[in-house]
N, CA and C atoms of all chains as a GROMACS GRO file, in nm:
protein
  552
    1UNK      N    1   0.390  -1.680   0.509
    1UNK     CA    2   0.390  -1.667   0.363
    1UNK      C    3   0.486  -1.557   0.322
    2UNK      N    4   0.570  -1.576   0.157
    2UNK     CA    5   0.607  -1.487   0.145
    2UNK      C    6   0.591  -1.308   0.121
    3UNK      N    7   0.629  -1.255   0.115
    3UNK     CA    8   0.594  -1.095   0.137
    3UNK      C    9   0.515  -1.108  -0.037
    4UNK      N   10   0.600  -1.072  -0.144
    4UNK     CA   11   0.499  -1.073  -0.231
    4UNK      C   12   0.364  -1.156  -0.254
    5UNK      N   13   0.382  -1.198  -0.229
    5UNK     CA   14   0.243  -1.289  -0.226
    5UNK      C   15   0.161  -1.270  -0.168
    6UNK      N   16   0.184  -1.181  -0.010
    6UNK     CA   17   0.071  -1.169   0.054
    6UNK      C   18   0.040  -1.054   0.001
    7UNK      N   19   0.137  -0.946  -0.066
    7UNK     CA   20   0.098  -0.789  -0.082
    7UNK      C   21  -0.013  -0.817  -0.257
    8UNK      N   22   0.043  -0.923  -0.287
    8UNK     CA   23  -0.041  -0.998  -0.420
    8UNK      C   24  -0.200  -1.006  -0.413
    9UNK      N   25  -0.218  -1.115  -0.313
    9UNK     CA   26  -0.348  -1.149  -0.239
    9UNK      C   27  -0.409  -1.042  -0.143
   10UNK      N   28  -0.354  -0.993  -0.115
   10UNK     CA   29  -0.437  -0.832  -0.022
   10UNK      C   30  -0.503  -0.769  -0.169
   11UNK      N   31  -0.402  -0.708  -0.280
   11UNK     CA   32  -0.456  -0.696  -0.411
   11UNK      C   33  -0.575  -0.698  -0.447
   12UNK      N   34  -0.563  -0.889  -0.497
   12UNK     CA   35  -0.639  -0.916  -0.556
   12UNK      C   36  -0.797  -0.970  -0.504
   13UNK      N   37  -0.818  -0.970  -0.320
   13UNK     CA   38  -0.888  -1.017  -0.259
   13UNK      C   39  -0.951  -0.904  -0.246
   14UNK      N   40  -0.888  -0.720  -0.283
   14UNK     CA   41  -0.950  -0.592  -0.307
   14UNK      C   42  -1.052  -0.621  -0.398
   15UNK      N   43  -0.970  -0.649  -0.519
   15UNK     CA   44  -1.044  -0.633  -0.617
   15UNK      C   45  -1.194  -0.701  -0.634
   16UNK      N   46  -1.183  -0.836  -0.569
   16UNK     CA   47  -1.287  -0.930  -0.597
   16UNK      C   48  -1.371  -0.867  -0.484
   17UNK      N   49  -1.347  -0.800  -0.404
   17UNK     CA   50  -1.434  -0.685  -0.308
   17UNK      C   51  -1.509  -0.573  -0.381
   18UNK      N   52  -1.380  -0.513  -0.474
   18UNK     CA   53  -1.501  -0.421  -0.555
   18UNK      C   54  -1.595  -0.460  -0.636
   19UNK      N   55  -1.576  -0.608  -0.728
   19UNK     CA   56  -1.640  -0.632  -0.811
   19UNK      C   57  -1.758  -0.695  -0.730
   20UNK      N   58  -1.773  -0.769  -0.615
   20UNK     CA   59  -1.866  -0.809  -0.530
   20UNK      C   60  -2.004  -0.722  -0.488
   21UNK      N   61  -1.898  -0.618  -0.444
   21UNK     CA   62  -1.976  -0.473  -0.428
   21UNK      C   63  -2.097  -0.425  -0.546
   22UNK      N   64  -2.042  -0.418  -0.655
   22UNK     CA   65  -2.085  -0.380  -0.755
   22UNK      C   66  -2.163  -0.475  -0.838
   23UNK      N   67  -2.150  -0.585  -0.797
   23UNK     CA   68  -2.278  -0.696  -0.805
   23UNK      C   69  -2.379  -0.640  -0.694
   24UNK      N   70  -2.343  -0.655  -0.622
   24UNK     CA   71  -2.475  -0.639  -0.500
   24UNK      C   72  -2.579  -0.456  -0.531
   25UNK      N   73  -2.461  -0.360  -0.595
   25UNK     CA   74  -2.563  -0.293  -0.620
   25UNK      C   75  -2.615  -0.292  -0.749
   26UNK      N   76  -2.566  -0.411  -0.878
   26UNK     CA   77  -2.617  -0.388  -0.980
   26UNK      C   78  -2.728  -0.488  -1.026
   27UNK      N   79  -2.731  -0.543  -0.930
   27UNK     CA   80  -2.814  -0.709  -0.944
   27UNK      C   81  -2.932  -0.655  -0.942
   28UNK      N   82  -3.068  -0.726  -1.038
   28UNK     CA   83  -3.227  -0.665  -0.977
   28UNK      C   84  -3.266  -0.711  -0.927
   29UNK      N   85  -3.252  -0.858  -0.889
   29UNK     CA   86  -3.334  -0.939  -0.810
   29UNK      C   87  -3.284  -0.979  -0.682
   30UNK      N   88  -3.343  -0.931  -0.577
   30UNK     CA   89  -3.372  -0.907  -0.423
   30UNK      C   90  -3.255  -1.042  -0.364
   31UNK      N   91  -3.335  -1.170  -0.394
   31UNK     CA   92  -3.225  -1.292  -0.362
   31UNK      C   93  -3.095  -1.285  -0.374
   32UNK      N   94  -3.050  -1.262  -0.544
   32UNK     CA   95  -2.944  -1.214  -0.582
   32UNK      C   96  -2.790  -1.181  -0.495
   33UNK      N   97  -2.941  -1.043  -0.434
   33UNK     CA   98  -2.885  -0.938  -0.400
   33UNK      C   99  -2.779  -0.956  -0.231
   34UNK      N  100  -2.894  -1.095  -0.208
   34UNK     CA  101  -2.868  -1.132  -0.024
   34UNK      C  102  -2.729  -1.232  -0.069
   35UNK      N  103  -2.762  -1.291  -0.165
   35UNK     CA  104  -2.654  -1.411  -0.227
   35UNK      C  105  -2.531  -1.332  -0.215
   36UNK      N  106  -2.507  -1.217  -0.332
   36UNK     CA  107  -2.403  -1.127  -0.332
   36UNK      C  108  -2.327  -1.088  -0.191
   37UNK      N  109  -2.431  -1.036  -0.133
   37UNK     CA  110  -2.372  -0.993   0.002
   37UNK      C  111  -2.291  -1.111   0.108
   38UNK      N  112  -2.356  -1.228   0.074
   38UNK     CA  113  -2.327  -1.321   0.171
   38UNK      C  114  -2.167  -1.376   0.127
   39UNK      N  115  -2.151  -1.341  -0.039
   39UNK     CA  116  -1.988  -1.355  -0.073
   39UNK      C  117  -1.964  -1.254   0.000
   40UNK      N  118  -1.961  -1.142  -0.021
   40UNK     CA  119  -1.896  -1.006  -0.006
   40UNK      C  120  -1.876  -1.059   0.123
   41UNK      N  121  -1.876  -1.088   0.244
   41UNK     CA  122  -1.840  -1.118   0.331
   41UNK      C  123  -1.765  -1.238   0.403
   42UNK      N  124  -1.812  -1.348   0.274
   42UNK     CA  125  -1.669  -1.475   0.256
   42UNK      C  126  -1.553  -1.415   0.209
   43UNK      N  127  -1.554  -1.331   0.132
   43UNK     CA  128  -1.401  -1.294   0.099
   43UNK      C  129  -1.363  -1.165   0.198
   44UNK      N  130  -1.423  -1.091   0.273
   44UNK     CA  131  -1.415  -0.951   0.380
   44UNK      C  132  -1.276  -1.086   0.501
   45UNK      N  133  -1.361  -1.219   0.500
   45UNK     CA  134  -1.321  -1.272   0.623
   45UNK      C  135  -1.194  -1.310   0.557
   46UNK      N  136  -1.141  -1.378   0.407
   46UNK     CA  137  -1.046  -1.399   0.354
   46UNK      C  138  -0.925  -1.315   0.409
   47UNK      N  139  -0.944  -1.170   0.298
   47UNK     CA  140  -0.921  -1.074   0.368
   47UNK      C  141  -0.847  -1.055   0.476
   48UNK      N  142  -0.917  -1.035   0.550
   48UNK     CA  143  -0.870  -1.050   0.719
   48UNK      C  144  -0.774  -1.125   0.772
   49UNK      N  145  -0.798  -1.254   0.718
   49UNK     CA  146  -0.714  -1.387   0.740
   49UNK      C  147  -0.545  -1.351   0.675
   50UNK      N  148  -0.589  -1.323   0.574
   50UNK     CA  149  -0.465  -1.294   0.460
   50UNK      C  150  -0.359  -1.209   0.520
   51UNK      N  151  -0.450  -1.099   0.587
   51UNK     CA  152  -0.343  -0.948   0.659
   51UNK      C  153  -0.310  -1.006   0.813
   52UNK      N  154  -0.357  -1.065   0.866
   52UNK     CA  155  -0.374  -1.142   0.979
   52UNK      C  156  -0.241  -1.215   1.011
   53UNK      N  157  -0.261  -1.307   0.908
   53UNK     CA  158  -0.130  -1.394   0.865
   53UNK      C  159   0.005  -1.294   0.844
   54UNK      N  160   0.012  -1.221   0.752
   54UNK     CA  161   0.097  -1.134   0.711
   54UNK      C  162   0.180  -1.047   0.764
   55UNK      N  163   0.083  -1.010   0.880
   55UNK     CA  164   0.130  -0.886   0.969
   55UNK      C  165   0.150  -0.961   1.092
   56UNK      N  166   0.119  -1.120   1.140
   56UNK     CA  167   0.164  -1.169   1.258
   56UNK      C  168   0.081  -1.109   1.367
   57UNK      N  169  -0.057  -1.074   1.330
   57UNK     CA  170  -0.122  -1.049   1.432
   57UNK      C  171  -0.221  -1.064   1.470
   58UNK      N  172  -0.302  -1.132   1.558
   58UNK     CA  173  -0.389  -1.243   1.566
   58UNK      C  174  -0.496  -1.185   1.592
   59UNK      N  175  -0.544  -1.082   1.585
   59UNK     CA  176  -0.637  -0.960   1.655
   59UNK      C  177  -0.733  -1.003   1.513
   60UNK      N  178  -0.675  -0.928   1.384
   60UNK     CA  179  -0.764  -0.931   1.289
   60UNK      C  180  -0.867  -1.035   1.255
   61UNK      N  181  -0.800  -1.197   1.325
   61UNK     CA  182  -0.867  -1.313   1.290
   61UNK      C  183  -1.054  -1.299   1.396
   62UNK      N  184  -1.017  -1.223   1.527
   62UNK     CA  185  -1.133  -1.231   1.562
   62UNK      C  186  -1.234  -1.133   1.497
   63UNK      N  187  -1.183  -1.069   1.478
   63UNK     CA  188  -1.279  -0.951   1.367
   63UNK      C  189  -1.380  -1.042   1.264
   64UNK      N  190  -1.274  -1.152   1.234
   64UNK     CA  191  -1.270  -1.234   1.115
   64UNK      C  192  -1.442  -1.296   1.181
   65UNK      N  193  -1.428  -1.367   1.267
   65UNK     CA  194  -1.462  -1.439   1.332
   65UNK      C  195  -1.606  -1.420   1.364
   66UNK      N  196  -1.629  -1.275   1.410
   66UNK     CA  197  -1.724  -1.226   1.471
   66UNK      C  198  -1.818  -1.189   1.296
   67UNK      N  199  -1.719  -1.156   1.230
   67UNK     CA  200  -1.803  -1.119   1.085
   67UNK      C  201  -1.861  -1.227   1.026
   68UNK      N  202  -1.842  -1.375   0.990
   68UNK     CA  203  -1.877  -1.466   0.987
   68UNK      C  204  -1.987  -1.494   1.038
   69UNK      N  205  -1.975  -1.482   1.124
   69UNK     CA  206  -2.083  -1.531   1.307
   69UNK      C  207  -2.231  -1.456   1.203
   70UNK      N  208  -2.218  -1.301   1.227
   70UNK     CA  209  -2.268  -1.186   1.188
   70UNK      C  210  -2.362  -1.209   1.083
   71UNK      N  211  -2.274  -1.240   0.957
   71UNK     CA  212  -2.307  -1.242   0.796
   71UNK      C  213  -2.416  -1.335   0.828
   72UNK      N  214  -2.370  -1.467   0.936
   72UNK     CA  215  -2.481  -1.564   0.864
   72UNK      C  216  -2.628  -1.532   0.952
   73UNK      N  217  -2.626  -1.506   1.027
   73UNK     CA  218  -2.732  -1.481   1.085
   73UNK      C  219  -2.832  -1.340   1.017
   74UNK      N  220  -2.752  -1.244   0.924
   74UNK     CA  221  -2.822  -1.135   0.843
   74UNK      C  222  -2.803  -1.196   0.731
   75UNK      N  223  -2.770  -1.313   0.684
   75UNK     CA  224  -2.845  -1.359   0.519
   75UNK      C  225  -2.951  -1.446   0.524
   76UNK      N  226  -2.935  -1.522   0.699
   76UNK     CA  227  -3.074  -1.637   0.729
   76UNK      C  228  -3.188  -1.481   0.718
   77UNK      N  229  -3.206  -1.374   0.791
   77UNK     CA  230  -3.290  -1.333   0.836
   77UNK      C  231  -3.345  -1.230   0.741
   78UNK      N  232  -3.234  -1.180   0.597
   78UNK     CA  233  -3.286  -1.119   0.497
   78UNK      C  234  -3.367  -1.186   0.413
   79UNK      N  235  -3.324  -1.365   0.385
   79UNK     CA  236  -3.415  -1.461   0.334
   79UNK      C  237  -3.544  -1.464   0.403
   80UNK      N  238  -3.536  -1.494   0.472
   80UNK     CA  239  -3.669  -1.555   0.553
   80UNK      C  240  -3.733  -1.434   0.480
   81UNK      N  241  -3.724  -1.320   0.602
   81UNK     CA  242  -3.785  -1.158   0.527
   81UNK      C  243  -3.844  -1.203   0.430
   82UNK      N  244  -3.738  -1.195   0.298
   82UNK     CA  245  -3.813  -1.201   0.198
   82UNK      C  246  -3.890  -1.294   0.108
   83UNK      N  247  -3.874  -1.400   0.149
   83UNK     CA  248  -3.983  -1.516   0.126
   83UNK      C  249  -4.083  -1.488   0.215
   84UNK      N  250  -4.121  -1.492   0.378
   84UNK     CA  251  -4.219  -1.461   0.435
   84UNK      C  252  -4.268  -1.359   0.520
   85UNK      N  253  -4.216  -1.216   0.481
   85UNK     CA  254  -4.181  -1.100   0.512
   85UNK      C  255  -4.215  -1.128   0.675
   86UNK      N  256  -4.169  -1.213   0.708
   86UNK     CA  257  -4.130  -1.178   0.904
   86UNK      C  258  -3.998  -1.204   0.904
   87UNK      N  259  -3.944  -1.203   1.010
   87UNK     CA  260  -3.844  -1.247   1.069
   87UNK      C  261  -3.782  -1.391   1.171
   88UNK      N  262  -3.864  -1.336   1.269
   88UNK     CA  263  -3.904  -1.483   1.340
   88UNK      C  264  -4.030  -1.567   1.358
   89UNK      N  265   0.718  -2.481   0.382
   89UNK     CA  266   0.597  -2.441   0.459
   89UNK      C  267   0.544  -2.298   0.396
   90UNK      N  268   0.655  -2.216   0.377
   90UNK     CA  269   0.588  -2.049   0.358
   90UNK      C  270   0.557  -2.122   0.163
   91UNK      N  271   0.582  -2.229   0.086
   91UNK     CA  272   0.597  -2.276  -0.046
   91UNK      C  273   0.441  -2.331  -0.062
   92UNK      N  274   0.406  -2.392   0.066
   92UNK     CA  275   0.244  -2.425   0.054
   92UNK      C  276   0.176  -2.366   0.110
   93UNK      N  277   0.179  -2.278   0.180
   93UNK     CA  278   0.095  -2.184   0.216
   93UNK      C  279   0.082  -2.073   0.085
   94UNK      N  280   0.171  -2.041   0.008
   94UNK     CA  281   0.154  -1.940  -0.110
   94UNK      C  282   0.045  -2.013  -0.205
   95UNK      N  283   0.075  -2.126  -0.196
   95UNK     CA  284   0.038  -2.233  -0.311
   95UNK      C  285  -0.153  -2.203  -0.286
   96UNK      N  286  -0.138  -2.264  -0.158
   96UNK     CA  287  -0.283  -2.275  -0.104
   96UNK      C  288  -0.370  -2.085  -0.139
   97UNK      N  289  -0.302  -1.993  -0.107
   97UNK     CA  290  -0.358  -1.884  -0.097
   97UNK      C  291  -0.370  -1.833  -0.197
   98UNK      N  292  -0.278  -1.889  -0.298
   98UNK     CA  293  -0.355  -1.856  -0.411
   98UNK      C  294  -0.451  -1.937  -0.553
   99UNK      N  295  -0.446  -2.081  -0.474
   99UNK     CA  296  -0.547  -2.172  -0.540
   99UNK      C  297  -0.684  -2.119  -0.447
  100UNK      N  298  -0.678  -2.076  -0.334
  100UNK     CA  299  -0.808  -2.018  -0.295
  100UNK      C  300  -0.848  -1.887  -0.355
  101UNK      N  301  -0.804  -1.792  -0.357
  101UNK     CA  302  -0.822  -1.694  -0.448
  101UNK      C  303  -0.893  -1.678  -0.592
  102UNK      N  304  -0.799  -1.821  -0.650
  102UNK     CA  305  -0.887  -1.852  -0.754
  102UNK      C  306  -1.013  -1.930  -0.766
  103UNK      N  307  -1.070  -1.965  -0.652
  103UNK     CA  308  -1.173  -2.008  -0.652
  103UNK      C  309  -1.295  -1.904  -0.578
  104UNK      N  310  -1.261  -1.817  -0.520
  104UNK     CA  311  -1.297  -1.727  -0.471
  104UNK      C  312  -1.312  -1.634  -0.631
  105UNK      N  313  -1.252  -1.646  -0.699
  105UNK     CA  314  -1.303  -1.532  -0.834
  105UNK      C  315  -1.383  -1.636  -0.890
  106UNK      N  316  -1.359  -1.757  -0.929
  106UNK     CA  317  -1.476  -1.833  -0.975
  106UNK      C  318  -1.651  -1.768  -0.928
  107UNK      N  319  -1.639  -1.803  -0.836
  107UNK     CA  320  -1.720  -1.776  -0.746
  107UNK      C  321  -1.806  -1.621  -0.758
  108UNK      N  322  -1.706  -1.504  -0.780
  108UNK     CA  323  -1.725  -1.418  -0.778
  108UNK      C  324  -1.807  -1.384  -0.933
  109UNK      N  325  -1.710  -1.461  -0.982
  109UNK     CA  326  -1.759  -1.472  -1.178
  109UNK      C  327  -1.885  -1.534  -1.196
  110UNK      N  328  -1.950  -1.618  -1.123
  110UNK     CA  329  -2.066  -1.735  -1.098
  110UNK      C  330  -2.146  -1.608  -1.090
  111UNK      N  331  -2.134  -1.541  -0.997
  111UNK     CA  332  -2.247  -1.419  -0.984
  111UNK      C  333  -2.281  -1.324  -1.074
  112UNK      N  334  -2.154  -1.294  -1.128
  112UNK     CA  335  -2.192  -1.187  -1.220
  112UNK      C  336  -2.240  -1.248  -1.354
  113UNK      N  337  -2.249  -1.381  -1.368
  113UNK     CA  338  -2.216  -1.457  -1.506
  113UNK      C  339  -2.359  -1.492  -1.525
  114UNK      N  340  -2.421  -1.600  -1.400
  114UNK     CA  341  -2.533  -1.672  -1.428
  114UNK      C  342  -2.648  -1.596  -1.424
  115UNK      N  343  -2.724  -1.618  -1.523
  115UNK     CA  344  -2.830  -1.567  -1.540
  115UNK      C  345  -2.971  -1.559  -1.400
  116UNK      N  346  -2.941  -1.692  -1.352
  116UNK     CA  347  -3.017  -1.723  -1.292
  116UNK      C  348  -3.009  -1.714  -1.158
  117UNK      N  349  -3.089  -1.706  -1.046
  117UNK     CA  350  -3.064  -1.711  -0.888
  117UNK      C  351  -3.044  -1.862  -0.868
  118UNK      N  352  -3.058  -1.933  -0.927
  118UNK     CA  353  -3.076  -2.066  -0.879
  118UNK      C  354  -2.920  -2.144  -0.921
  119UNK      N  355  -2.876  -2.082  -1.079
  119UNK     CA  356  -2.752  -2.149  -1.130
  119UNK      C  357  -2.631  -2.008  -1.040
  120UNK      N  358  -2.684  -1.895  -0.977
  120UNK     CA  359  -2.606  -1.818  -0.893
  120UNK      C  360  -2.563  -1.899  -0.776
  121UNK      N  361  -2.657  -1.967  -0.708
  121UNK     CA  362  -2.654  -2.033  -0.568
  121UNK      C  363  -2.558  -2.149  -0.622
  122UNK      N  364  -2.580  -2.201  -0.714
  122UNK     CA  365  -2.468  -2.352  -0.744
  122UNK      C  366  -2.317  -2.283  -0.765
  123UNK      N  367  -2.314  -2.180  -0.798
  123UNK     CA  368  -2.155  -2.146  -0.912
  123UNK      C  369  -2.140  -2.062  -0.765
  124UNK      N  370  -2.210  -2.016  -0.660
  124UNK     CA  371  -2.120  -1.965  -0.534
  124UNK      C  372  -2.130  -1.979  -0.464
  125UNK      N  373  -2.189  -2.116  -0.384
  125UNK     CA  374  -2.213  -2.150  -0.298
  125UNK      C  375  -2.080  -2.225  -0.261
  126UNK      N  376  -2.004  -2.361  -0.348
  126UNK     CA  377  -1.961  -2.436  -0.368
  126UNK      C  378  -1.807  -2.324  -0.362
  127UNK      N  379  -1.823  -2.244  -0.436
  127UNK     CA  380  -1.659  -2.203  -0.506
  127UNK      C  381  -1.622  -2.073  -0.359
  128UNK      N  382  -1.708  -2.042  -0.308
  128UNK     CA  383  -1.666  -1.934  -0.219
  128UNK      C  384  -1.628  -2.047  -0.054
  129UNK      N  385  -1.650  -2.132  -0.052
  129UNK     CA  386  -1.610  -2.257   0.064
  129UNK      C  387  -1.528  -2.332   0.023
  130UNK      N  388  -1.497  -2.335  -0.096
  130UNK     CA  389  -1.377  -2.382  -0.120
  130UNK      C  390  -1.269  -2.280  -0.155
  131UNK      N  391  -1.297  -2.176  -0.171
  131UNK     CA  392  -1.209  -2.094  -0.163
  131UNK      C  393  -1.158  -2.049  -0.014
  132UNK      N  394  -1.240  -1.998   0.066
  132UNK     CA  395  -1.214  -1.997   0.208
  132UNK      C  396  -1.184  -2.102   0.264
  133UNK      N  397  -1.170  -2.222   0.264
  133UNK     CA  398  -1.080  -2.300   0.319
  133UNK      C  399  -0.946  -2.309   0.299
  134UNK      N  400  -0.906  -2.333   0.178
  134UNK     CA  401  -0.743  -2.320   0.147
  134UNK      C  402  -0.675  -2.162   0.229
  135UNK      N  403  -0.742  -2.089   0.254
  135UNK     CA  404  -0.710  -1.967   0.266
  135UNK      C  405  -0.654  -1.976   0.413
  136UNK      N  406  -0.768  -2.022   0.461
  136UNK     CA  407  -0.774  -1.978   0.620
  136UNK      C  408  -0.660  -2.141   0.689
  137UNK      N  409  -0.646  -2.263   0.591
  137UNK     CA  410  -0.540  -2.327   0.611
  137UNK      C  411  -0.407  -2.252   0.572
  138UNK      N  412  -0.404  -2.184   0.534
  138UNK     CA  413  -0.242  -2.129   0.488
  138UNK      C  414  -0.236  -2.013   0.587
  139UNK      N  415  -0.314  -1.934   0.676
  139UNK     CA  416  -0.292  -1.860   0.770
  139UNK      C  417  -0.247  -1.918   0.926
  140UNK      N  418  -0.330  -2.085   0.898
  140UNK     CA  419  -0.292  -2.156   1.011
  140UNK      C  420  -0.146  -2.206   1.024
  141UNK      N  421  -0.126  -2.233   0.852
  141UNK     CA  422  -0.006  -2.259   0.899
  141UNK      C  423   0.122  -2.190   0.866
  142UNK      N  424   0.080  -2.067   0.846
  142UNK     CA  425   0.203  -1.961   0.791
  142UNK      C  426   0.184  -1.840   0.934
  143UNK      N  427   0.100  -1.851   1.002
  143UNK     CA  428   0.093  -1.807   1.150
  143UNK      C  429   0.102  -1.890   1.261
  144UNK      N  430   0.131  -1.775   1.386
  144UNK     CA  431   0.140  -1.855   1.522
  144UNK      C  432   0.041  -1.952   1.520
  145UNK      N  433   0.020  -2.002   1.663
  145UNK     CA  434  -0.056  -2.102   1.743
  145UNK      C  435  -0.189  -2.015   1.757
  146UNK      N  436  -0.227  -1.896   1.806
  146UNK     CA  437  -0.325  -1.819   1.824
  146UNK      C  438  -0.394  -1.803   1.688
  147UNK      N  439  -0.315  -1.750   1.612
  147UNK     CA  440  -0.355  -1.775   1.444
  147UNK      C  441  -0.432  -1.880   1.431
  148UNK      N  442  -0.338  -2.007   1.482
  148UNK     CA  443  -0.435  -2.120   1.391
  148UNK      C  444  -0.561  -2.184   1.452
  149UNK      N  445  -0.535  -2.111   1.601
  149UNK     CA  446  -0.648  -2.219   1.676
  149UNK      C  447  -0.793  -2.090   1.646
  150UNK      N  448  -0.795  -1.960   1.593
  150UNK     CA  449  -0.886  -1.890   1.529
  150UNK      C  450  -0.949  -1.960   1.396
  151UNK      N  451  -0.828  -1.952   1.285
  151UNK     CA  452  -0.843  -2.078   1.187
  151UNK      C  453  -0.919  -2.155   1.156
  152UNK      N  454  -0.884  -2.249   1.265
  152UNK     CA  455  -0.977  -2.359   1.242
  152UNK      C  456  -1.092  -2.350   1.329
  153UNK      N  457  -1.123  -2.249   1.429
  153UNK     CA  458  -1.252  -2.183   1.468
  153UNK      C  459  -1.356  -2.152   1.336
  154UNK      N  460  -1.320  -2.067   1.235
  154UNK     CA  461  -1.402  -1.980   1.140
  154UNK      C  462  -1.425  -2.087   1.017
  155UNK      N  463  -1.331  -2.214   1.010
  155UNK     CA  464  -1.330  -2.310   0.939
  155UNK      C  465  -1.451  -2.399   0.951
  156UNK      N  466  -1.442  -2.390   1.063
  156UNK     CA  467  -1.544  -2.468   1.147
  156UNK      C  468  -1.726  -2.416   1.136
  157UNK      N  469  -1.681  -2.297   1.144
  157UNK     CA  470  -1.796  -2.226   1.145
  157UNK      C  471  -1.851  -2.192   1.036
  158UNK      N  472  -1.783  -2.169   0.935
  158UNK     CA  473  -1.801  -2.099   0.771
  158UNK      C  474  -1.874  -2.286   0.714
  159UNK      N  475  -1.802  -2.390   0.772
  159UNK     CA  476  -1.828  -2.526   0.733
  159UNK      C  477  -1.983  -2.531   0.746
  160UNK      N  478  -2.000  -2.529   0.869
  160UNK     CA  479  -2.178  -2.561   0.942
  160UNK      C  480  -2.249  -2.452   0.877
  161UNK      N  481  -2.188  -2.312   0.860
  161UNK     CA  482  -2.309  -2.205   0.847
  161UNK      C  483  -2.321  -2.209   0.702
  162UNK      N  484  -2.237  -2.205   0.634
  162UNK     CA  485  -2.258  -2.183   0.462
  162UNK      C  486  -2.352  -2.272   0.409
  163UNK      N  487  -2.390  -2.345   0.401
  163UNK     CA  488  -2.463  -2.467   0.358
  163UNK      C  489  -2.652  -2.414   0.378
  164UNK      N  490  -2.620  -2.372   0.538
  164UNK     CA  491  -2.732  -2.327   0.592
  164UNK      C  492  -2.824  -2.217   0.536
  165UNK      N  493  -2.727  -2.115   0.500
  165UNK     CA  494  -2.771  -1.977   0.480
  165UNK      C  495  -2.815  -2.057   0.320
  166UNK      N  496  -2.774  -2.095   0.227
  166UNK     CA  497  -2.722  -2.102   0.080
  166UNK      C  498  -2.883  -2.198   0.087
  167UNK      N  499  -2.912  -2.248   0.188
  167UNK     CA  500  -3.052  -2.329   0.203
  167UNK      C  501  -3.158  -2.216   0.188
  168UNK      N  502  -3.142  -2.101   0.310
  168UNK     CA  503  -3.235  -2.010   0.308
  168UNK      C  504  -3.256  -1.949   0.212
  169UNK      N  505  -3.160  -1.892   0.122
  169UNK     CA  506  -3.191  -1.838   0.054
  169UNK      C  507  -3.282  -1.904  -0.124
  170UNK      N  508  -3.246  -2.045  -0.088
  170UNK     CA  509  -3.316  -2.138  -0.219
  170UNK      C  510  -3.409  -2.160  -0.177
  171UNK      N  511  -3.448  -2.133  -0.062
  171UNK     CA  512  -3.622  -2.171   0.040
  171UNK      C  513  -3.669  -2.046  -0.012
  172UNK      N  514  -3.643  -1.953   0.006
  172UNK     CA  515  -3.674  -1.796  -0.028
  172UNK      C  516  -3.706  -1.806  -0.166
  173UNK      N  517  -3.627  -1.807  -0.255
  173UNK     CA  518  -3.638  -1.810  -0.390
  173UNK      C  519  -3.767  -1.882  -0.436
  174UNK      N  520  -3.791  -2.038  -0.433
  174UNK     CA  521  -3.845  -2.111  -0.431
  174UNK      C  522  -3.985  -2.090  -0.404
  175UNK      N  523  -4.016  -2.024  -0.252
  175UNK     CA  524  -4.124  -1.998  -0.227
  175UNK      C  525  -4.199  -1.842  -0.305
  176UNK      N  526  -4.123  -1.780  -0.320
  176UNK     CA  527  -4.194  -1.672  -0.385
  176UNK      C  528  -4.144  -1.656  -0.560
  177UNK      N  529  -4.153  -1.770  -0.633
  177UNK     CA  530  -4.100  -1.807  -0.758
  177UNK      C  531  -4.256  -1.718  -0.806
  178UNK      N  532  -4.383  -1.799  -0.729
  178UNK     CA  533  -4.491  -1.721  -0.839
  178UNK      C  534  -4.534  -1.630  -0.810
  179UNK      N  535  -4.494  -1.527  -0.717
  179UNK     CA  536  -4.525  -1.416  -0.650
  179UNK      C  537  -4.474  -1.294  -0.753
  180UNK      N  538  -4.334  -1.316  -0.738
  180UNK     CA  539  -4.272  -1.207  -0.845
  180UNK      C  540  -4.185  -1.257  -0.922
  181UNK      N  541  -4.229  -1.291  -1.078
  181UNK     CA  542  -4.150  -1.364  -1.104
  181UNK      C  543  -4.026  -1.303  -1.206
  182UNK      N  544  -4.041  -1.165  -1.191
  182UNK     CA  545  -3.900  -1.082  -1.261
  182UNK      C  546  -3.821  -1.110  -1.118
  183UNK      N  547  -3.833  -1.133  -1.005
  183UNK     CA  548  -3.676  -1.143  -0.920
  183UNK      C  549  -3.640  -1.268  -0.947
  184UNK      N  550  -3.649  -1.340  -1.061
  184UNK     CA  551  -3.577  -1.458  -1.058
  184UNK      C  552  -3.471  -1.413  -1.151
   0.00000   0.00000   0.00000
């Protein structure tokens, strides 16, 4: 991709990070709150991908990879939690 | 090639703020789960196709690893959490 564009999308994939952020701590309701987080970490992996691509270096994608993996297994297990306060 | 990969990364982007806007917008946990469930997987796909193909071979065969994976798991989690909701609707019903 071209150079502006990626320095564009690093940007603006910030921004939708802070505003993500600031959902997750301004939200009141608990679900919400797991929902929020579970973006905040679709776009973390964007992100990654974006600088990944950019910089020609394939390292960042497993980061990518492993965060994904990560996220979903701590938004299955914050749900559950909080619908039937166990875990397993 | 570097003409559709820009294209793609930033029609994902914009669905990725959709998405982001869905949250802060809808009132509801339930019209939250529809407006970002949908727009944050379609945003991460275009994305992680324009890294595949605006990067090496190692790049892309990661790619379509997390493609793969974001595919099967998103759906899943976006379940749990409407199981969650759902079940404790009459428990507390200010977290809706």
């Amino acid at each position: 991709m071209s150079e502006i564009v990626s320095f564009v999308a690093i940007a603006w994939a910030t921004v939708l990070l802070i505003l993500c952020a600031a959902a997750v701590v301004k939200l009141r309701s608990t679900a919400a709150r797991v929902l929020a987080f579970d973006t905040l970490t679709i776009i973390t992996v964007c992100l990654l991908a974006i600088y990944s691509a950019s910089e020609g270096v394939p390292y960042y994608m497993d980061a990518a990879l492993i965060l994904a993996l990560l996220a979903f297994v701590g938004t299955l297990a914050a749900a559950r939690y909080y619908a039937e306060r166990r875990v397993l | 090639m570097t003409l559709l990969s820009d294209i793609l990364i930033v029609f994902g982007l914009l669905a990725l703020s959709v998405g982001v806007y869905g949250i802060v917008a809808m009132p509801d946990v339930y019209l939250k789960l529809h407006a970002t469930s949908k727009a944050a997987l379609l945003g991460a796909m275009p994305i992680l196709l324009a890294t595949a193909i605006g990067g090496g071979a190692a790049i892309a065969a990661k790619a379509a690893m997390i493609s793969v994976l974001l595919l099967l798991t998103t759906p899943i989690a976006t379940h749990a959490i409407t199981k969650a909701v759902a079940l404790t609707e009459n428990r507390d019903k200010r977290d809706l």
